[in-house]
Each structure stands twice: as C-alpha cells, then as structure tokens.
N, C-alpha and C positions, 0 to 999 in steps of 0.2 A: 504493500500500500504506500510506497516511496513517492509524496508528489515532487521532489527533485530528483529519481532516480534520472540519470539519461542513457543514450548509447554508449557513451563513455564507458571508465569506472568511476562508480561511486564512490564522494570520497566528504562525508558529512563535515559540513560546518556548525559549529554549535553556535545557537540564535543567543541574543542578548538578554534574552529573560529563562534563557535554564537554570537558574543559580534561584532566581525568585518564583521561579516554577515549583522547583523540585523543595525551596524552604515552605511553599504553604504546604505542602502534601499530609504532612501530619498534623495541621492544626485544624485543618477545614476538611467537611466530610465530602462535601462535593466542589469541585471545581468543576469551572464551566471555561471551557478554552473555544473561543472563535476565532475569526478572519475568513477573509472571502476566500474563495476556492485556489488553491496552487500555492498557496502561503505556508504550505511546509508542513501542515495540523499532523498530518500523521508520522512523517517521518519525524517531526520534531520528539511525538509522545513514544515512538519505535526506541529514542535513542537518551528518554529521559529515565533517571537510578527512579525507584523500584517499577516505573510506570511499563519498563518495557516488560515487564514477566507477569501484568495485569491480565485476567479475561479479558481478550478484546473483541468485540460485538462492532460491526458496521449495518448503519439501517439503510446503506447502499445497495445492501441485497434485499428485493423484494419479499422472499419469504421467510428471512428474519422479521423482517417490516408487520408484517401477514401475523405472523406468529406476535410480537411487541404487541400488537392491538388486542390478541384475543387471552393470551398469557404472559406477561412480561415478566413478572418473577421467575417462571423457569429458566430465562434467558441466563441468569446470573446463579444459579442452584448450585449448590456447592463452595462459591466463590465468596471473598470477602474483599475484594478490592478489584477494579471490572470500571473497562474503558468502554463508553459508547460513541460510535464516530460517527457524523451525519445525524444529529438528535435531531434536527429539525426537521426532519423528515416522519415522527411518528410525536407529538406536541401530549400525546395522551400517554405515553409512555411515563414523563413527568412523576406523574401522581406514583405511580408503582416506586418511581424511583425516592420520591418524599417519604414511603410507606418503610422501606425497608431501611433506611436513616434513623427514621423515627422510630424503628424496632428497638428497644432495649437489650433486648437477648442475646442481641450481636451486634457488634462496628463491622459497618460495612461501607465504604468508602466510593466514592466513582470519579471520575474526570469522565465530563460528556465535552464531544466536540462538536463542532459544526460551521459549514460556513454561511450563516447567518447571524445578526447578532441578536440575542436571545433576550437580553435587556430591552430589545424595542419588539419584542414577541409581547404583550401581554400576557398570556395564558402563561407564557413559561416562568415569566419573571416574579407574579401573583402566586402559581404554584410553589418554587424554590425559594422565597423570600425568608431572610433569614438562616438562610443553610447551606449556601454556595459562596463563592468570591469568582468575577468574573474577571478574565484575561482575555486579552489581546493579542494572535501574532497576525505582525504586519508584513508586507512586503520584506524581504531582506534588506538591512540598509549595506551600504558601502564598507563598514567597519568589518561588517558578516562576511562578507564576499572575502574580503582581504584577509580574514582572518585575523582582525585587530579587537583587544580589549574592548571592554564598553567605554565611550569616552566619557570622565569627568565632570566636565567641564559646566554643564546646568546646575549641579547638587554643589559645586565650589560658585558660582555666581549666585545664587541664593544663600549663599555662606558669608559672602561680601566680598570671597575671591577672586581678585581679576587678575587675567594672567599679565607675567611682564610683556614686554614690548620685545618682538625681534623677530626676523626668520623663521616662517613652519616650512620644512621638509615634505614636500608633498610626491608622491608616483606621477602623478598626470596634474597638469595645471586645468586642464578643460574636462567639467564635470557632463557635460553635453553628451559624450558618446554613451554615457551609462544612465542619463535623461531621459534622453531618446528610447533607451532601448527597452527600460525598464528591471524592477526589479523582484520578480518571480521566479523562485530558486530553479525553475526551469528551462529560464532563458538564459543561463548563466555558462551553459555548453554550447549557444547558437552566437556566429558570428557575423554571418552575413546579414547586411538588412531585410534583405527579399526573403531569409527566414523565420526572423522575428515578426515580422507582419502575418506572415500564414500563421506563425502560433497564435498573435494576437485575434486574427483572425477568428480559427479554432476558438479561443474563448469565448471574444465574444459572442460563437453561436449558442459554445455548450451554455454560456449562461443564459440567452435567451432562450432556448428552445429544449433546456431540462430544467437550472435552478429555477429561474423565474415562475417559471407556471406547477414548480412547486411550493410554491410561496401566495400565488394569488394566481386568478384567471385576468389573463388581458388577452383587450379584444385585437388589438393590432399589434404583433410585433413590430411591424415597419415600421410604424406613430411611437413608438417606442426606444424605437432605436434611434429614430430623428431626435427625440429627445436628449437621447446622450450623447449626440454628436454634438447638440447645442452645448450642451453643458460644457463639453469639452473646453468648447471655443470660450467657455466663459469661468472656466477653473480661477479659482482666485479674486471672482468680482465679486459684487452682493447681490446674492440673489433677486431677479425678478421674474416671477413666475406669471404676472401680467406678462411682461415682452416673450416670453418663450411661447406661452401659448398663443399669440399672436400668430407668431412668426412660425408655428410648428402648425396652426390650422384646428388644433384641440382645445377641451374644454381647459379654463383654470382649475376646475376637479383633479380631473383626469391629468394633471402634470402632476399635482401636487401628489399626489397618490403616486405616480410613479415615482418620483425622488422620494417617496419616502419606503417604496420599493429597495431601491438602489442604496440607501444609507441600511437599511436590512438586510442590504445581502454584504455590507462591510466594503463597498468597493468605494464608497466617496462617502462625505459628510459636509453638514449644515455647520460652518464655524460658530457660534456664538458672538453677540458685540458686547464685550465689556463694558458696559454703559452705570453703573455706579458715579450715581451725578452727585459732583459737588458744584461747578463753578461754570461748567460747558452744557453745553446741550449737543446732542449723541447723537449718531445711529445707531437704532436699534436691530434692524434687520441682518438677518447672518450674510456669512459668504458661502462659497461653494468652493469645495473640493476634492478631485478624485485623490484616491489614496496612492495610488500609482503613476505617479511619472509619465511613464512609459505608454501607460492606457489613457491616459489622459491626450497623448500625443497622436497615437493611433489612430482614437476617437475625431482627433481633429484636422486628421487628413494629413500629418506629416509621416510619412512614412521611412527617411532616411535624415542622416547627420546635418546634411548642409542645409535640409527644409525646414528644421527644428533649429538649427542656429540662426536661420536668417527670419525667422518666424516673427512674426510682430510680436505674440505668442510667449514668446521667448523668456522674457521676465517673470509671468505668472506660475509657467514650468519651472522655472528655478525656484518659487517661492515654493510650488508644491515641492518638490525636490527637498528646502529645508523642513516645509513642515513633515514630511515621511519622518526626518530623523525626530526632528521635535517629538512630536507624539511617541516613540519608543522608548525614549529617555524620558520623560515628562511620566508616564506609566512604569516607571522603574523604584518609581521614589515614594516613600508611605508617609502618608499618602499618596493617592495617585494625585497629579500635579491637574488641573484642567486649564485648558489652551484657547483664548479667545482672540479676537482683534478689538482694535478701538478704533473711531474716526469721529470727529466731529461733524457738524454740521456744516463749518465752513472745510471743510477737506481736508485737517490738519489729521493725521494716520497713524497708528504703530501695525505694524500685519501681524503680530503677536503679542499677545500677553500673556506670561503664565504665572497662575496662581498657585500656591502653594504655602495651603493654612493661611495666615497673614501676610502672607510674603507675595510681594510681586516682581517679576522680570520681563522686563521689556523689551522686543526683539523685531528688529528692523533689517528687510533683508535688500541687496541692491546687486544688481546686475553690471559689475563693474570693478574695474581692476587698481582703482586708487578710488580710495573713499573721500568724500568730500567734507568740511565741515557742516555744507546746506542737507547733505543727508541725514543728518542726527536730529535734524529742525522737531520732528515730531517724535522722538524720544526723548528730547528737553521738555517739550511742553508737556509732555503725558508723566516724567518724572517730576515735574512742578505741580503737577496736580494732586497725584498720588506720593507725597515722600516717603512712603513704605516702600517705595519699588527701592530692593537692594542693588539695582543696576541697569544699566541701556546695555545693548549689545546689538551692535551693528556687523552682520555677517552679509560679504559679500566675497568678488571673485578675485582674491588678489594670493599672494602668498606671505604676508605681514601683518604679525600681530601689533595695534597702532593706538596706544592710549588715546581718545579724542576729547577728552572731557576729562572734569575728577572722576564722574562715575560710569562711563561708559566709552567701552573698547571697542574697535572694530576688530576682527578674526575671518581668516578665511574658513570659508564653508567645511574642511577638512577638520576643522576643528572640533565642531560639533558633529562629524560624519564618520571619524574614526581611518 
C-alpha cells in the first residue's frame, strides 16, 4: 500500500511529524491521520514504531466496506491496536469504533486514516469528540525530499530568536523547478515535465471521478473542474465566490459547496483574516489556497518550468510554496500554531500571521532576490498594532540572512524549507 513506492527502488524518507506521531501513540486512544490522497498516509503509518505490526484494515476494499457496515467489530477480533485506512469511506463504522474505546474491559487503540479531512465530516467529528487528536500529513516539503532535519526556525522566532545576519548555503538558488513540479512523494522519481503533467493529470481524474463522488453527488464534473481551474488562477487572492460563479456560468450554491468539497478532501483551504480590531478596520473574508504547488500550477495551465517562471502567477505560487512549509511547522508545535492573513481596508497586508497561545509572528513573503526596506511596510504597521507579535519575518528569494529592522529579519525561503 506504498503511495510513494515507484519503479525505482524504494528508499523511505521519514516525514516531519514521525517523532510527534509516534509520541501521541500512547497517550490518545485514537488518532485520526488525514491528507489528501498521495500524501504518503500509508507508507508513512507502514514505517511508523509500533504502528507498523498494527491490524491493518483498508475500507478500499469493497467487501471489507460490505462487511464494516453490517459487522464492524469483527473486523478488529482479536486485536488491541488496529489501523483503518480510507475511514471515510464507511462514516458508520465510527460508532463501532467509539464503542470499543469506551469498552472498559480492554484498551484498545486505533489510528484511522483517510484522505479526507474528518474534522469538517460532521458525523465523524460529533461521533469521536473527545477521544481522538487529529493530524495532518501534507505534501512533502523540501526538507523531506533532501532529507534535512525539521527546521527551527518558527519555534526560535516565537522564542524572540532571530537568527544573525550572513550567508545561507543553499543546493539550488531557484525554488521554481520543485514549484512547478510539485510535491507528492510520487512525483519525486519523475523528471520530465510531459511526465508530471500525465501524473497530475491521472489525479486529477482519480479525484474527480472516485474520491469526489464518494464524498457527495455532483451533477457536472466539467462545472466542477472549471471550478478548480479558477481557483487555481486565483490561489492566494480573497476569495470571491460572486466572480467565480459568474465567470464559471453556476449557481453561488453550487461553488460554495464545491470548495467546500475540495477543502474536505485536504487538497486546498479557506485562509482565515486575522481581523482582531483594535485601531484598523479589516478584511474579513478568507483567501484561497491549494495545498500543493505543483497542483495549483497544473490547474492553471502551466504545464513546464519557463511557463511557471514567466507566469504572472508566479508570486502567488511562491506564496503557496511558503505556506506548504508554514503549515507543517506551525502543526509541529503544542499547541498546534493557527495561520491567518491580515489586510486592511486600505491595502496595507501581512500574507501570514501565526498564532501561537498569545504569541504572534508575522510573515511577509516577496518574490525577489534583494529585499527592500518598502517591503517590510506592512509588517511594521501590523507589528505597531499588535506589540505581542514576537517578530516580522520577511522571506523571500535571495540567499542572505539580512537584519531589517530591531524586530524583523529577512531569510531566504530555505530557511524555513529545510
């Protein structure tokens, strides 16, 4: 069940959250591990201490499925510690699984998987309340691929740590070819672009035309898929579900429904606007963004390196690109950190904020190889607003770490990427 095996040989890289994987295991009876589909869920759980010698059950197969609906308890008989992969596939299964938790006569443990997120399932989330802790794996970041430590670098900026000033030693100065290409522990053996497009391709059928219409009935995939091309093209703006439906010919329903399709199956998200008003008046309305790079790009009709560099495009895909890493690091930290933006009403911007308990950091990302003083503009005012915020941090494309302020550093993207 390898979803990075390839033609190759197989040769595991251990993900960023094994270490805080494998420390809930004994403390919580269930965990509930998602990401969208190709994100590694089961080779991850194949290669994590004592998970890999667990019962393991997939409701992939229809007549385990068959059988979950009409006996689920049998499924696990015997067993006191037992993986289910694909939960979302049998939502009544749940209950069986709450039942035998709440058995006193025996501890009996589970990690369900799936790529959906189960948190925005009602039924599942109502059911388990109380008795799971829910994880994340995402995309691979860069760190993973390289086989680099976790970096740092967020938990010392919330610390009031900033690093000194000088030279980072980077492999590649242009983050663009692993942008473009995406990062799906199965694209990580494909080099040509006319490859990676067929795989993307491939995706995005299997998601249209198995995950999706296991999740809900839609009437048009075409109307659907127009949809996420839009998106594509507008990864990183604020959402407007007026202009898509416009310009896509569908109801404002019928969109809204569908992104909220699409943040359920873990492949994009609704940002949040950090709008805690003391002195500004805010937007409120979220952004939009795919959780992958590379699908993001696909989606939007770039298909190789130099259409994705010369792409108007170009800045929003690097924004996504740092928030991949953000979000992995940010869910590393206990609490888990949550990740917004801010913008005022007059345009003044931070494209992140992350919270953590009382603490804020503020993070400004620019597509450029010398940072400028006018770029930190809206990290000064949003640190004047908020003087909790333990720091600005300005990441962009250069390879120099560049004190610009007392409390905020500029850093190349490597930084935070490992």
């Amino acid at each position: 069940m390898n979803d990075n095996h390839s033609r190759h040989e197989f040769i595991y890289k251990p993900r960023c959250l094994q270490s805080f994987f494998e420390a809930c295991l004994p403390i919580h009876p269930i965990i509930v591990l998602t990401g969208a589909r190709q994100t590694g869920k089961s080779t991850f759980l194949q290669y994590s201490e004592p998970v890999c010698n667990w019962r393991y059950i997939t409701l992939d197969n229809f007549d385990i499925r068959h059988q979950a609906e009409i006996n689920p308890s049998a499924l696990w008989a015997g067993a006191d510690a037992i993986v289910i992969d694909e939960v979302q596939n049998s939502p009544l299964l749940l209950s069986a699984v709450k039942m035998a938790v709440d058995d006193k006569k025996r501890r009996v443990r589970f990690v369900l998987s799936g790529s959906a997120n189960l948190l925005l399932m009602r039924r599942v989330s109502e059911t388990l309340a109380g008795r799971a802790v829910y994880l994340r794996l995402y995309p691979m970041t860069l760190g993973e691929i390289r086989g680099r430590s976790v970096p740092s670098i967020v938990s010392e900026l919330f610390s009031g740590e900033l690093p000194p000033d000088g030279k980072v030693e980077k492999e590649e100065n242009d983050p663009f070819a692993q942008i473009s290409k995406g990062f799906m522990p199965s694209l990580m053996s494909l080099d040509r672009s006319d490859a990676v497009t067929m795989w993307w391709e491939g995706y995005v059928a299997t998601y249209l035309e198995r995950d999706l219409r296991a999740l809900s009935q839609i009437e048009s995939l075409a109307d659907f898929r127009r949809v996420m091309e839009m998106l594509a093209l507008r990864s990183g703006q604020m959402l407007n579900q007026t202009e898509i439906s416009r310009d896509a010919g569908i109801s404002q329903s019928t969109v809204h429904r569908y992104i909220n399709l699409i943040e359920t199956s873990c492949l994009a998200e609704r940002l949040p606007a950090f709008h805690v008003n003391r002195t500004k008046r805010l937007i409120k309305a979220p952004k939009f963004y795919w959780l992958d790079s590379g699908l993001a790009a696909f989606l939007a009709g770039f298909h190789d390196l130099a259409s994705v560099r010369s792409a108007r495009e170009a800045g929003a895909l690097f924004e996504t690109f740092i928030l991949q890493h953000l979000r992995v690091l940010s869910d590393l930290l206990i609490p888990k950190a949550r990740v917004y933006y801010w913008r005022t009403v007059n345009g003044k911007e931070v494209d992140f904020v992350i919270e953590h308990g009382r603490k804020l950091l503020a993070v400004e990302v620019k597509l450029t190889s010398v940072p400028l003083y006018a770029d930190i503009e809206g990290l000064k005012l949003f640190m004047e607003e908020y003087p909790e915020t333990s720091c600005g941090l300005l990441v962009y494309n250069g390879n120099e770490i560049r004190r610009m302020d007392e409390r905020i550093v500029a850093v190349p993207w490597s930084v935070l990427t490992g």
